[in-house]
DOVOMAR-35962 format. One line per 8 residues: number of its first residue (from 1); for each residue x, y, z of C-alpha. Coordinates in steps of 0.05 Angstrom, whole numbers, plus 5000, padded with zeros to 4 digits. Layout:
N
NUM	X Y Z ~ ...
//
This chain:
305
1	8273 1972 6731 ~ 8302 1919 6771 ~ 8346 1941 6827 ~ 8419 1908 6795 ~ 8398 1944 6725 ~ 8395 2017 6769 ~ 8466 2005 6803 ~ 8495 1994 6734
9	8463 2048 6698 ~ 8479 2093 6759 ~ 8553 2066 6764 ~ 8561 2079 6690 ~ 8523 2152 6688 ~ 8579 2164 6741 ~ 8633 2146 6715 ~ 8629 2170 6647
17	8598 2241 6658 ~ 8615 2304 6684 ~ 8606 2311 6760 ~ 8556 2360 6774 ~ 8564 2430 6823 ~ 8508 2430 6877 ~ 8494 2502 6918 ~ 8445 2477 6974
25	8401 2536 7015 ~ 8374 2513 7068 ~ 8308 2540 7098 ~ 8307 2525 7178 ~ 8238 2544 7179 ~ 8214 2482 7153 ~ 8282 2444 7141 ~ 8289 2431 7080
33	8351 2439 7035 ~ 8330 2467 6963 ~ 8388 2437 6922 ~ 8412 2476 6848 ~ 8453 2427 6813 ~ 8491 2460 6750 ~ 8540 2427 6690 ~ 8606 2467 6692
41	8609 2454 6622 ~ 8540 2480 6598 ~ 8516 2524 6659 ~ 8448 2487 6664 ~ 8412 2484 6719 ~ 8366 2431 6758 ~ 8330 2466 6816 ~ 8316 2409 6870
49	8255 2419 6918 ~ 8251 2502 6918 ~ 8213 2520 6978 ~ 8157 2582 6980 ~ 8160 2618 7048 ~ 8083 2607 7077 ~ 8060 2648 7145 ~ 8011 2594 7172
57	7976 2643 7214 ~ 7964 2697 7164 ~ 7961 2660 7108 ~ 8007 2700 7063 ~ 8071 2676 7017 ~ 8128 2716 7002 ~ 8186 2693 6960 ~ 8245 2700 7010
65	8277 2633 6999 ~ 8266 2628 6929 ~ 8293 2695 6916 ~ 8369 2673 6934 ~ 8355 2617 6878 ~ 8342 2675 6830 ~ 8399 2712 6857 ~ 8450 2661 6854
73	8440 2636 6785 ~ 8438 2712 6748 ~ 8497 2721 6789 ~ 8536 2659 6763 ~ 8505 2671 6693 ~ 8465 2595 6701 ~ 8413 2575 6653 ~ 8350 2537 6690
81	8330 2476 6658 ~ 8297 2439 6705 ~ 8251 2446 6760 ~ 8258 2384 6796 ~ 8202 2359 6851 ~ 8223 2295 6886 ~ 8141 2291 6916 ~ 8086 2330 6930
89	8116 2347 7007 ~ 8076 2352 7054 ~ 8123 2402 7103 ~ 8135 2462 7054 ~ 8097 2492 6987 ~ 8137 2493 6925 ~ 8162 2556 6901 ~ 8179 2524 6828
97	8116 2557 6795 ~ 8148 2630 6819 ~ 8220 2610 6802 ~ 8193 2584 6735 ~ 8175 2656 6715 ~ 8241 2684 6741 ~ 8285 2629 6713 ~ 8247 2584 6665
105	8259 2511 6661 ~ 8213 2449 6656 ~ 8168 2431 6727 ~ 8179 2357 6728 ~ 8161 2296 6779 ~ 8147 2231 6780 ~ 8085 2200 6743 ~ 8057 2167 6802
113	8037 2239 6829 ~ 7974 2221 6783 ~ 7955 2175 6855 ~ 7976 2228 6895 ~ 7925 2280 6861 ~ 7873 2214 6866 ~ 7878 2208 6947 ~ 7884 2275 6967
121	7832 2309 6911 ~ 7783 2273 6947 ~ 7805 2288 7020 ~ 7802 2364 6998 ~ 7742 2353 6959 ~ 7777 2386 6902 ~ 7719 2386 6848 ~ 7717 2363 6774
129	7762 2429 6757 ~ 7815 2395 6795 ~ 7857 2357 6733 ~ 7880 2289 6766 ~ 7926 2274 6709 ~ 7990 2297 6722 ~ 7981 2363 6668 ~ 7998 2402 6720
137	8069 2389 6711 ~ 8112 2388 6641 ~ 8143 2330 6647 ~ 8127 2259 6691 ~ 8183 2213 6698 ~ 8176 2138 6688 ~ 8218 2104 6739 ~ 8282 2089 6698
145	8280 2149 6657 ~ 8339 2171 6625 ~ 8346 2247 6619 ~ 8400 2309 6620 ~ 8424 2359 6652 ~ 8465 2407 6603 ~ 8518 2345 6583 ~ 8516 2304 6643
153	8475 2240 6640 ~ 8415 2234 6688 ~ 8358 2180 6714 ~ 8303 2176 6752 ~ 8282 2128 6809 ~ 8211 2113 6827 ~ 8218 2111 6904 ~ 8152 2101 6930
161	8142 2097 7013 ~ 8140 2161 7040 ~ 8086 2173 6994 ~ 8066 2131 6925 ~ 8101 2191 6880 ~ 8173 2194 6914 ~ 8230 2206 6854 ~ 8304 2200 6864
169	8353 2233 6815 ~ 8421 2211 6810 ~ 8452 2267 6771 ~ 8522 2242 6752 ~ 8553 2215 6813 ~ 8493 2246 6858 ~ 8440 2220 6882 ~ 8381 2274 6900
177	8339 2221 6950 ~ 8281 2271 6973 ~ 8252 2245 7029 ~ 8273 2172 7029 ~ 8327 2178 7082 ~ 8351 2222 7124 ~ 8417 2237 7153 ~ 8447 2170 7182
185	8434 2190 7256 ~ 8359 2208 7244 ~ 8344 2144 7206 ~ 8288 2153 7154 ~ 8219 2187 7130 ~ 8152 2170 7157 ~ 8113 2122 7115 ~ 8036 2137 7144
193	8008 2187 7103 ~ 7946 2167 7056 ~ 7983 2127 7006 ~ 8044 2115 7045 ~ 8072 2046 7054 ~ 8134 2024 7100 ~ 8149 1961 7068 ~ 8155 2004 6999
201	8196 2044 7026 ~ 8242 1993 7062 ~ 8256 1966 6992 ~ 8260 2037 6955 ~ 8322 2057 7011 ~ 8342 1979 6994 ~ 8343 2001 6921 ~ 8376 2075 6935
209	8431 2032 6978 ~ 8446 1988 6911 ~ 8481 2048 6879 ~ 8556 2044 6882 ~ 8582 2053 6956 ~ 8617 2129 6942 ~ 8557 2153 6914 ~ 8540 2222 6938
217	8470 2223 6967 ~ 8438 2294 6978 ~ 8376 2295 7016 ~ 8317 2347 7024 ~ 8311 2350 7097 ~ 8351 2348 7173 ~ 8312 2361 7238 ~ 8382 2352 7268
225	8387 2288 7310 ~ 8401 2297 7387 ~ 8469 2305 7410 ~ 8490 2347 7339 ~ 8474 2417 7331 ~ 8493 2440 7262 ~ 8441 2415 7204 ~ 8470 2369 7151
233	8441 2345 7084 ~ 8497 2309 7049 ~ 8519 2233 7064 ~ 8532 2183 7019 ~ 8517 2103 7009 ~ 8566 2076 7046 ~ 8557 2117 7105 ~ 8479 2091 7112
241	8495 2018 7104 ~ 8539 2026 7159 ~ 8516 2071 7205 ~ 8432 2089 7192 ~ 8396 2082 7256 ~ 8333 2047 7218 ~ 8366 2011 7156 ~ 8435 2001 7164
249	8469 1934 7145 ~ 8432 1879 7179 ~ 8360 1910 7181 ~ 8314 1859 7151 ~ 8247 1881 7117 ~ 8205 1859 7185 ~ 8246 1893 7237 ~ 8242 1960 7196
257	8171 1963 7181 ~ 8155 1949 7255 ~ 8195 1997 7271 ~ 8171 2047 7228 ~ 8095 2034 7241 ~ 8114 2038 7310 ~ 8148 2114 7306 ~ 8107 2136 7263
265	8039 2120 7314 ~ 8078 2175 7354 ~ 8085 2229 7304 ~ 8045 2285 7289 ~ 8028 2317 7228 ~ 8060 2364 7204 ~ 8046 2436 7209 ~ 8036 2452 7141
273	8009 2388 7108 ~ 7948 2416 7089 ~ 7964 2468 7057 ~ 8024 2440 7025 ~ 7994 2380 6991 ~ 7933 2429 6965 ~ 7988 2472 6934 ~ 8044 2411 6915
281	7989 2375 6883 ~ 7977 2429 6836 ~ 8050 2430 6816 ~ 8061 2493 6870 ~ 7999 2528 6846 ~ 7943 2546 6888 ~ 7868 2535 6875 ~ 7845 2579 6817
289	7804 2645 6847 ~ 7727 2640 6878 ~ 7675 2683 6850 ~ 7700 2736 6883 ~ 7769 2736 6860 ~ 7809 2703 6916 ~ 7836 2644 6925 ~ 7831 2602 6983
297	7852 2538 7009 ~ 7819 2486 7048 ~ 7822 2450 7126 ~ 7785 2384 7125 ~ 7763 2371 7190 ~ 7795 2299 7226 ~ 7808 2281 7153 ~ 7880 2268 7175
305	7902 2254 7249
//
């Protein structure tokens, strides 16, 4: 979908729907902003990037974050229609499994998480019972896709760059980015995991800063830039073309990329990549049990450095 075709569909889903009500809880653990999006009209609900609480050391979930989810939409009386995934991240496990059995709603993501399951099912040596089709999930957007939530009109944006499956969904006059961009003062996602690309994701923020100017822009993450000490997760499109320390107006396509290779060769991995991808892949699942009934997950050794 060309890039002038998105900024008029987006303008016009905007402008002619209900806007949306977005709750965000935030989980400073691994900072990301889980994002429930409800039509006043209708009471359904999009949950945006849940996140399942994972103790690295011990290996054992609980369901402290998603559990205010839960909370918050019995207590508003909210009906769960979607469970949104903007990627597989690579910095929390999905809770939208869990929430799925408390809540209900579809598990959807974009269709390109089909290469996602390609790359890393062979990095984790996940086996011919590892489905690398996308069934996982109950629904895989085609970028473009035109969809609901309760009345309001919805689409969704292939965004490939942080990783080849990246979705954006501008809900009404709302754009949920995922990890694309970040707040302006941070700048933008990495671009060098397997399957990342920076030019890709130079023209995917390109295409996310085509939407009308007062577009609302929600994000899933803020490591809090230095020199602010509260966390944010809300901007909007004209604040990044003006002020985004890696894209802003004036940025061409070489500058950024060298840029980005350039941070990124300094960056570590994150904490819980590996057992967040083994999980996200699986739409939030984990493995299916070993002979004797457990289930574990896997460390590839100098697979990723």
């Amino acid at each position: 979908m060309k890039d002038s075709a998105i900024a008029a569909a987006a303008a016009q889903i905007g402008a002619t729907t209900t806007a949306p009500t977005v709750t965000t809880f935030f989980d400073d653990t691994t900072c990301t902003a889980t994002h429930v999006v409800h039509d006043p009209a209708t009471r359904a609900v999009a949950v945006i990037d849940s996140v399942l609480d994972y103790d690295a050391a011990a290996g054992g979930i609980s369901y402290r974050s998603a559990e205010k989810v839960v909370e918050y939409v019995r207590e508003h009386q909210l009906q769960v229609q979607w469970q949104l995934e903007t990627h597989a991240h690579a910095d929390h496990l999905s809770a939208a499994p869990w929430l799925q059995q408390q809540l209900g709603g579809e598990l959807a993501i974009g269709r390109h998480i089909i290469d996602v399951q390609q790359v890393f099912g062979k990095i984790f040596n996940a086996g011919t019972e590892f489905e690398r089709d996308g069934s996982q999930f109950d629904r895989l957007f085609d970028d473009g896709e035109r969809f609901q939530l309760g009345s309001i009109d919805a689409i969704a944006l292939h965004v490939p760059g942080h990783t080849p499956a990246d979705m954006a969904y501008v809900i009404g006059n709302i754009a949920f980015i995922g990890d694309t961009l970040f707040m302006p003062d941070f700048g933008t996602a990495r671009a060098d995991f397997p399957g990342g690309d920076a030019q890709r994701l130079f023209r995917s923020i390109r295409r996310l800063l085509s939407l009308p100017s007062d577009t609302a822009l929600y994000l899933c993450h803020d490591y809090q830039a230095p020199g602010r000490d509260q966390y944010a997760w809300q901007t909007t499109v004209a604040e990044q073309r003006e002020h985004n320390v890696h894209v802003r107006e004036g940025v061409n396509e070489h500058d950024f990329v060298q840029l980005r290779t350039q941070r990124d060769a300094t960056l570590n991995m994150p904490t819980l990549i590996l057992p967040s991808v083994q999980v996200n892949m699986r739409g939030g699942r984990f493995p299916e049990p070993e002979s004797d009934g457990e289930r574990y997950l896997k460390i590839p050794i100098n697979r990723l450095k």
